[in-house]
C-alpha positions as CSV (number, residue, x, y, z in Angstrom):
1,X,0.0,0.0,0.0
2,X,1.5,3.5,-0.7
3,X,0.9,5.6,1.6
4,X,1.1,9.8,1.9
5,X,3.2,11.1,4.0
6,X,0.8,13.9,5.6
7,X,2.6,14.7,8.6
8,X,6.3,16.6,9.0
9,X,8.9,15.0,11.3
10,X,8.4,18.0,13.7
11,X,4.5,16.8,13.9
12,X,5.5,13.1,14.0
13,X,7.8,13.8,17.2
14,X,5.0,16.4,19.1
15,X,2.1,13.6,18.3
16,X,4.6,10.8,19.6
17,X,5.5,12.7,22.8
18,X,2.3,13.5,23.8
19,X,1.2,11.1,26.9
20,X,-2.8,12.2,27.0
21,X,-3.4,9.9,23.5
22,X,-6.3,7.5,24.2
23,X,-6.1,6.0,20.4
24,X,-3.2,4.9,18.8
25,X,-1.3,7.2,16.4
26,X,-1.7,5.7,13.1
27,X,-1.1,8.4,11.2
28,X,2.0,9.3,12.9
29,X,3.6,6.4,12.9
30,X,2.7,5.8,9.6
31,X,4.8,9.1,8.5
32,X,7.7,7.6,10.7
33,X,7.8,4.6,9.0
34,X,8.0,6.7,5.8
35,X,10.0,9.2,7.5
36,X,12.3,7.1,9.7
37,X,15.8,8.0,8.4
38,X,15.2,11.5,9.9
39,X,13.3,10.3,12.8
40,X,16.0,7.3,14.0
41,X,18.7,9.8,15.1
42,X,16.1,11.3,17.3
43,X,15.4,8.0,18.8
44,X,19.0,6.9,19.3
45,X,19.8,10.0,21.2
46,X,17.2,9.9,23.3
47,X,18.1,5.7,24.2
48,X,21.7,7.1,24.9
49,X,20.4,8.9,27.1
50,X,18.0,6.7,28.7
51,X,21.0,4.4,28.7
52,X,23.6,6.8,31.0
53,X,21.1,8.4,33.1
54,X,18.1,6.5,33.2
55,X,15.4,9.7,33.7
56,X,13.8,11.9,30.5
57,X,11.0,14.3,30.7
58,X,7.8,12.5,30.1
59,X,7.3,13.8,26.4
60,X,11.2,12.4,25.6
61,X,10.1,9.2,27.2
62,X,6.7,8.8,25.4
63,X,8.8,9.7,22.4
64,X,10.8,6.8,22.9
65,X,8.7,4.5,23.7
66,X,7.3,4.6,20.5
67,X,10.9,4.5,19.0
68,X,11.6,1.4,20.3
69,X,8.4,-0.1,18.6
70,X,9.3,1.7,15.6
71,X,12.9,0.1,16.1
72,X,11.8,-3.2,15.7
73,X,9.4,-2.6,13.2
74,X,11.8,-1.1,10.9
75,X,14.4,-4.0,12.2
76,X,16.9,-1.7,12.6
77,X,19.8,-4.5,13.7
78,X,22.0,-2.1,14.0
79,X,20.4,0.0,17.3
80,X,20.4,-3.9,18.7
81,X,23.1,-3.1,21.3
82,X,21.6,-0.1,22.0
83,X,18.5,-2.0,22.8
84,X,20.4,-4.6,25.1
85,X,22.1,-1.7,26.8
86,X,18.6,0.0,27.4
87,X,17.5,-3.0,29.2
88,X,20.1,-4.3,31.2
89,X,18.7,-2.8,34.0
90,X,15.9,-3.7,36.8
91,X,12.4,-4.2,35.6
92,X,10.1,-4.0,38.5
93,X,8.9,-0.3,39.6
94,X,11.8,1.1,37.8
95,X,12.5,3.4,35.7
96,X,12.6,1.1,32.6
97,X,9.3,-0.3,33.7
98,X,8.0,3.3,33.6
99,X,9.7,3.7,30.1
100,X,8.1,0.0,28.3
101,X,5.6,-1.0,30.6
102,X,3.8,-4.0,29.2
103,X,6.3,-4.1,26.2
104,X,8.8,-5.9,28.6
105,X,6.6,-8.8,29.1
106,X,4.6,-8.9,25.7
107,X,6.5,-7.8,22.7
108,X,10.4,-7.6,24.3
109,X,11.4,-10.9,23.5
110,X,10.0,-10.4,19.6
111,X,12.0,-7.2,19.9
112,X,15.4,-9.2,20.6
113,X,14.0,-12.2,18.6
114,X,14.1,-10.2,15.3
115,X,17.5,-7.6,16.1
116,X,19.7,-10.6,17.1
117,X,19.3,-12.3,13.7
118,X,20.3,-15.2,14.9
119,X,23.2,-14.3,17.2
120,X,22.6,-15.5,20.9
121,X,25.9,-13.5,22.6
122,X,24.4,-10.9,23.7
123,X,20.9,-12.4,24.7
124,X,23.6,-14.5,26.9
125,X,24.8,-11.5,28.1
126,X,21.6,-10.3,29.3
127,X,20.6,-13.7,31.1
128,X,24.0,-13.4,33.1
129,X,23.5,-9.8,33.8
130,X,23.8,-8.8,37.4
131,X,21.6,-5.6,36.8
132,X,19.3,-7.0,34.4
133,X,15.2,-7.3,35.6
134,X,13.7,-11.3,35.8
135,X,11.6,-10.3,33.1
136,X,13.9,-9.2,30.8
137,X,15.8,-12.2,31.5
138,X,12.9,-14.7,30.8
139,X,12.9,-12.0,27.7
140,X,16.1,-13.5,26.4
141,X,15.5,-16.8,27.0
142,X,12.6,-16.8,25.1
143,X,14.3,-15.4,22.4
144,X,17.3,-17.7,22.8
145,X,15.2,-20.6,22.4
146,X,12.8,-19.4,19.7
147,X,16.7,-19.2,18.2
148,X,17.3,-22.9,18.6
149,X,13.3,-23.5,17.9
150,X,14.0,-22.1,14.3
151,X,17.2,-23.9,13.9
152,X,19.6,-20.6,14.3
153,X,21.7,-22.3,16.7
154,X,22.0,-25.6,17.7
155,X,21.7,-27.5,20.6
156,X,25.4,-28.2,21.7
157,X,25.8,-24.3,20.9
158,X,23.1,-23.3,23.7
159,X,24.0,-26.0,26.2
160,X,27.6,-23.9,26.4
161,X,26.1,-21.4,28.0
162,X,22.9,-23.2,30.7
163,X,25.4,-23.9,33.3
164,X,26.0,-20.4,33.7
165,X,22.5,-19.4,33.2
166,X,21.5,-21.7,36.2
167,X,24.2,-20.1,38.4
168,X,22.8,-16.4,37.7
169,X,19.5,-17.0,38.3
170,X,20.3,-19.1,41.2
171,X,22.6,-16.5,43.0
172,X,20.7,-13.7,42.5
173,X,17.2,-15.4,43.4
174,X,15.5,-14.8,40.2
175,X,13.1,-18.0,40.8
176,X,10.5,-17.3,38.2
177,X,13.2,-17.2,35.6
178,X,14.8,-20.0,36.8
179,X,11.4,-22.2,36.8
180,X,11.3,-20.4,33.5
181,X,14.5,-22.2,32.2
182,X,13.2,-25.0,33.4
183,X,10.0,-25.7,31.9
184,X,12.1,-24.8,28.2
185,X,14.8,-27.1,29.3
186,X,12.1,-30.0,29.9
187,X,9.9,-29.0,27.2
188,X,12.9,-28.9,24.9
189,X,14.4,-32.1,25.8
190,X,17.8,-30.9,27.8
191,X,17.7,-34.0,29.8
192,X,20.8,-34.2,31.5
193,X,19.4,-30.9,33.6
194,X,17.0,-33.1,35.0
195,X,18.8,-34.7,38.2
196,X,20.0,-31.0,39.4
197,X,16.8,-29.8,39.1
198,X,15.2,-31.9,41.4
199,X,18.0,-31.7,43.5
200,X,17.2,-28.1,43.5
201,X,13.3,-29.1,44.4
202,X,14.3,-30.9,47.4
203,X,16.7,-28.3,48.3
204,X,13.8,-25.7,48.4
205,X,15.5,-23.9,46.2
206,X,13.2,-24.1,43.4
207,X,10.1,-23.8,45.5
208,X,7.1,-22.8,42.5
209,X,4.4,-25.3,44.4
210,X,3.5,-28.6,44.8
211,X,2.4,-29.0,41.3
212,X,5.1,-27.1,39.3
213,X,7.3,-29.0,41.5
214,X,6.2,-32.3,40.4
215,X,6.4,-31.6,37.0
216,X,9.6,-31.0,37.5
217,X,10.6,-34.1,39.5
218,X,7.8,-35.9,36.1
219,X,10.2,-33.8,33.8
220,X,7.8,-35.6,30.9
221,X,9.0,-33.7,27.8
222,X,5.6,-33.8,26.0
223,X,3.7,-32.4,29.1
224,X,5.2,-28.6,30.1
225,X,4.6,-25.4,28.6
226,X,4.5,-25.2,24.9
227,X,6.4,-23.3,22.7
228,X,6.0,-19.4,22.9
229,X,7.0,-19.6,19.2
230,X,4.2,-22.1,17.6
231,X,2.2,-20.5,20.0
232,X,3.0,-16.9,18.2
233,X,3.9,-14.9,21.9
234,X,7.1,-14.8,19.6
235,X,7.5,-13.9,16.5
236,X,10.1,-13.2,13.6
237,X,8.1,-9.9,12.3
238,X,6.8,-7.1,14.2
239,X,4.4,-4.3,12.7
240,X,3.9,-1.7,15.1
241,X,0.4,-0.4,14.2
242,X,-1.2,-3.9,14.9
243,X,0.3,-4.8,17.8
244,X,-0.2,-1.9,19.8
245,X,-3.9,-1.5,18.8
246,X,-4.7,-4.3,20.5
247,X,-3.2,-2.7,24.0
248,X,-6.1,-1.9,26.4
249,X,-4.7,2.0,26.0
250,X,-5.1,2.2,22.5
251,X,-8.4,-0.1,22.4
252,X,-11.1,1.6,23.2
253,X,-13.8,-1.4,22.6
254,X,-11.3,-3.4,25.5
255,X,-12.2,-1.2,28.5
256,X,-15.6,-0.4,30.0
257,X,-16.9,2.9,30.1
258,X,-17.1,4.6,33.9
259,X,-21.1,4.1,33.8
260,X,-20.8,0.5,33.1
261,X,-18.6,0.1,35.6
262,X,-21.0,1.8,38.3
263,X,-23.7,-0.4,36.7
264,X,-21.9,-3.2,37.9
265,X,-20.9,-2.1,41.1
266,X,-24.5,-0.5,41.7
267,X,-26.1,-3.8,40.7
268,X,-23.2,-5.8,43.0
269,X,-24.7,-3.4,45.8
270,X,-28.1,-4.4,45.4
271,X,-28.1,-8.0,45.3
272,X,-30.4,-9.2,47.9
273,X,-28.9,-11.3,50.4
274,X,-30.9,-14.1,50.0
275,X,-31.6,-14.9,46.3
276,X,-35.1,-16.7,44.9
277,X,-36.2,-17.6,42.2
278,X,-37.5,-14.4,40.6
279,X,-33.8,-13.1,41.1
280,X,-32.7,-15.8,38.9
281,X,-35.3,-15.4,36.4
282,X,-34.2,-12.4,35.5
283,X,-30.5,-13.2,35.3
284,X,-29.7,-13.3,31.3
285,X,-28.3,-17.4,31.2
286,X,-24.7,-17.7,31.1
287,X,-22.1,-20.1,29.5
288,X,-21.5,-23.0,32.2
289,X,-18.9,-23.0,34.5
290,X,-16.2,-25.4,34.4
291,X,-14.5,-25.8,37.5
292,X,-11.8,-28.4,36.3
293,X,-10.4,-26.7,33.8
294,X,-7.5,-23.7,34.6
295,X,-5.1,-21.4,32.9
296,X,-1.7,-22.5,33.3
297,X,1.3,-20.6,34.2
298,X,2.5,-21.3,30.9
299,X,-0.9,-20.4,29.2
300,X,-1.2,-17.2,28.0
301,X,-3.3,-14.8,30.1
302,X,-7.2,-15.0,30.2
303,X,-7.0,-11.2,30.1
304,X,-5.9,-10.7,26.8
305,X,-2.3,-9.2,27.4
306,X,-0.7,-11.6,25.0
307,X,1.9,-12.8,28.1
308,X,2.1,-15.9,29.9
309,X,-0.1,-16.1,33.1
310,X,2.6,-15.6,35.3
311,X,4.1,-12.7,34.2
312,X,0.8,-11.1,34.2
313,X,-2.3,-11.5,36.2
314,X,-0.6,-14.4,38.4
315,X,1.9,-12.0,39.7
């Protein structure tokens, strides 16, 4: 589709920065797209910065929020370092968390996915960091797997680097990453893990509960997880404009309005106590309720986010 480029770079980079949108940009990030040559040294200066000092003003940060997106939309390898350097920091209630938000859990392991091309060193790096977030961790892995899903490196050439993998998440207490690793190493068939894992269950120092502990002392290969790849969580193209209109932000049809929601809490107020029959006959019939079937951790989330049920509305 050829699209006009109806808005100047100045207008692309006020639209961008503003933080009151309630609909996603198209049009502006349309004209970066077209437009991106002159917009990407705007975005790498403002990641440099990000990257030394870690605080922006809120229009440079919505700014580069949206340059990141636009980064890995326009698979611009070579702002890949940048990327890593951006992120090897804490996650939770940070300031990167304030920068990326959902992006860390949803889209970030696309984003290294694609701007590795196939090159696991610095994913490594990441995993190992002593700075680096749990979620930007599991991040990497995911991406380092997808990797060996796709047949970009091998199996002997990611065994190298598990043992250390295991030590970092270990020392520093990153447990959901290390039940992470895990449930790929068992779902991708790295065996010989399996005797220090459960070693690690008796120890208490994987500790997830009784029921992710048993799969890990069953450590039946056809059972755990599934593949965030075939599954689509990651993915080996990335087009800005449809993934981020399906964020509650941008999606308007995704929230409820504030009068539905008093609807509901004014109709939760004034349920009687004791319910008869005429309260039920006027109660529109539902779908049935299933009480045996749950969403995993590994599922991804009931409420739409596009992550895993742990790194979202388990947490």
């Amino acid at each position: 589709m050829n699209l006009e480029c109806n808005m100047k770079l100045d207008e692309i980079i006020s639209t961008l920065s503003r933080g009151d949108l309630t609909e996603l940009p198209v049009e502006a990030l349309q004209s970066a797209r077209l437009q991106w040559s002159e917009l990407l040294p705007v975005i790498d200066e403002l990641m440099q910065t990000f990257i030394a000092k870690e605080t922006l003003t809120e229009p440079e940060a919505n700014l580069l929020f949206f340059g990141i997106c636009l980064l890995v939309d326009r698979k611009q390898f070579s702002c890949f370092d940048s990327l890593i350097n951006l992120t090897n920091k804490d996650d939770c209630n940070s300031p990167l968390d304030t920068l990326l938000g959902d992006f860390i859990g949803s889209e970030l392991s696309t984003a290294y996915y694609i701007l590795a091309q196939g090159k696991p060193e610095q994913l490594c790096v990441l995993v190992n960091s002593k700075q680096a977030g749990e979620i930007v961790k599991m991040a990497a892995l995911g991406a380092l797997f997808s990797q060996f899903h796709t047949g970009q490196i091998d199996k002997e050439t990611l065994n190298q680097y598990i043992p250390a993998f295991i030590e970092n998440l270990v020392t520093y207490n990153h447990s959901i990453a290390l039940f992470e690793l895990v449930n790929l190493l068992i779902s991708n068939q790295f065996n010989q893990y399996h005797t220090q894992m459960v070693e690690y269950v008796e120890r208490k120092v994987i500790d997830e509960g009784t029921v992710e502990n048993q799969c890990i002392v069953d450590w039946n290969n056809n059972s755990i997880g599934y593949s965030e790849w075939e599954s689509g969580l990651i993915c080996g193209e990335y087009d800005v404009i449809d993934s981020l209109s399906q964020w509650a932000g941008f999606n308007a049809e995704s929230e409820m309005s504030d009068e539905a929601l008093m609807a509901v809490f004014d109709d939760l107020m004034n349920t009687p106590n004791e319910l008869d029959e005429s309260y039920f006959e006027n109660v529109e019939p539902q779908q049935p309720y299933i009480a045996g079937i749950q969403t995993g951790r590994n599922d991804p989330c009931p409420c739409g986010s596009g992550k895993k049920y742990k790194k979202c509305c388990l947490n």
